[in-house]
N, C-alpha and C positions, 0 to 999 in steps of 0.2 A: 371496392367498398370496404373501409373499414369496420373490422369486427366491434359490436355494442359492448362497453363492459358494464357489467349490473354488480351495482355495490350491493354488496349484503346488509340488512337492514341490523340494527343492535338494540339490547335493552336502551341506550338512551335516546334511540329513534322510538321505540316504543310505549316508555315513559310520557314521549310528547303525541302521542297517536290519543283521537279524542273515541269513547267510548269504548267498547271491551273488545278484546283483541290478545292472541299470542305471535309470541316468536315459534317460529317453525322453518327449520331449513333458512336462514335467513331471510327471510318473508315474512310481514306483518299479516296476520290473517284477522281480517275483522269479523267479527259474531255479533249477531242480533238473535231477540228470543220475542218470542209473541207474548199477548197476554196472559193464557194462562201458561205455561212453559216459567213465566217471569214469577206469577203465586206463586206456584209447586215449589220454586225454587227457595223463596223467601217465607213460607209454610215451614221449609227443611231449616231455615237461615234462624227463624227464633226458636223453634225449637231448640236445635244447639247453641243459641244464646241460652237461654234459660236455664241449661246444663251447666252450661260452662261456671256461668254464675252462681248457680250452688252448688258445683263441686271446689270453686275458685282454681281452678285449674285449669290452662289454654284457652283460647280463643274461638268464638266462631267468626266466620266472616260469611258475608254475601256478595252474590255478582259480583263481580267488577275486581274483586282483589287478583291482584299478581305475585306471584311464587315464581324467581327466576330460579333457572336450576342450571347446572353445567350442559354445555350442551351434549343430548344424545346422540347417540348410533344414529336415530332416525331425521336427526336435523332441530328435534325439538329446544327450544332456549326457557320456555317457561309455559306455566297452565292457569286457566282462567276460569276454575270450576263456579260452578252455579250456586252452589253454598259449601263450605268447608270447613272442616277444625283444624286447628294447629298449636300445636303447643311448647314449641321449642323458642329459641330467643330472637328477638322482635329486631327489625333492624335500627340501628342507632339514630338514624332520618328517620322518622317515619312516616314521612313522605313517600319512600320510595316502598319497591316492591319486598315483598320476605323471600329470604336467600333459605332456598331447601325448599322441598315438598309438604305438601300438608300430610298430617295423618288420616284423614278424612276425605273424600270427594264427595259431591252430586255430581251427575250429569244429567241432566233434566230433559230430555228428547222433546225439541222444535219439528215443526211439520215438515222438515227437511234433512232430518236428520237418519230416515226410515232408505229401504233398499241395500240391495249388496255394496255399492261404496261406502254406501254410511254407516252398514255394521263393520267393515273393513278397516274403516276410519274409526271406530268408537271403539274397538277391539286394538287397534295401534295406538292410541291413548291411553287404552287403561295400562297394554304391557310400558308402555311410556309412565305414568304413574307407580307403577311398581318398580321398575326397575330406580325409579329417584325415592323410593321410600316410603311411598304412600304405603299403607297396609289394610285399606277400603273404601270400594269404589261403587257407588250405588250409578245404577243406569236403570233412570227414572222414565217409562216406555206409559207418554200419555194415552195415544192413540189406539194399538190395535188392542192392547190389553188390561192399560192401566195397572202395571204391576211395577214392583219396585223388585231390580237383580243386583242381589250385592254380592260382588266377587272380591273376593280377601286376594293378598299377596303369597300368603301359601298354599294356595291353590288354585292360581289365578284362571283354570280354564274352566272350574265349576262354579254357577252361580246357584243363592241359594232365595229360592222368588218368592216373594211376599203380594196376597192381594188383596182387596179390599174385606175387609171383616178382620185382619192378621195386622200384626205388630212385625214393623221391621224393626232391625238392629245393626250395629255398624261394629259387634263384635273384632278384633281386639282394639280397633285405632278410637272407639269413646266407649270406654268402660262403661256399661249400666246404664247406658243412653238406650232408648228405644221410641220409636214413633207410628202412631197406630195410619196404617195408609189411610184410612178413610178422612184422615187429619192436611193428609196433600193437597187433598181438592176441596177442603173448605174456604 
């Protein structure tokens, strides 16, 4: 029997992949998010619109945008956070994805995103995130707690948890941006 060979999948396989998805390891991994998972996220997404715009400096995006990045140690080729800021220079298509990290993340926790793989997994992503330059990573935990954990790049093993009644912050990657959690699940 001859041995299968498995092509490794590329940003321009993924560029044509339909709905949200990363490169990982050469593998397209697709993502879906429920309904509220999908708010929270776009709750986070004009808020940092609204920022952006009066400070006129960088961008927010939501769902769906793609950040390719060199490929990591762990296999990773780009991240598809839930809402993001960025504010360095835009790619010349911009059609295509933004080359570099964002300085911002959400990760918005889907009902399957819960148990020890999946903190394994969300904890491999943020050092993934940091090590490409992000410098904040919010891991938005709908279910058992409804609290928002933002872990920075300089200290990336301690989170610092914000919950409902409390103002989170994305101290240093959006200067003077803050958002009251009780504002996620409106």
């Amino acid at each position: 029997m001859a041995p299968v060979l498995v092509t490794r999948a590329t940003l321009d396989d993924l560029y044509r992949e339909e709905g949200k998805a990363e490169l990982i390891g050469g593998r397209i991994v697709r993502m879906a998010s429920g309904d509220l998972p999908t708010d929270v996220a776009n709750n986070i997404y004009v808020s940092l619109r609204t920022y952006a715009k009066a400070m006129r400096r960088g961008v927010a995006k939501a769902d769906g945008i793609g950040y390719a990045v060199p490929e990591m140690e762990s296999g990773r080729d780009s991240f598809s956070p839930d809402a993001s800021y960025y504010d360095g220079p835009r790619p010349a298509n911009r059609m295509q994805f933004i080359q570099g990290a964002p300085k911002f993340a959400a990760e918005v926790r889907s009902e399957n995103d819960y148990g020890a793989a999946a903190e394994a997994a969300m904890a491999m992503k943020r050092t993934d995130y940091f090590a490409a330059g992000t410098l904040v990573v919010w891991d938005v935990d709908l279910l058992s707690e409804e609290v928002v954990r933002v872990y920075r790049a300089a200290d990336p093993s301690h989170a610092t948890m914000y919950r409902r009644g409390e103002t989170a912050e994305a101290e240093p990657a959006v200067p003077g941006w803050t958002m009251p959690v009780n504002d996620l699940f409106v």
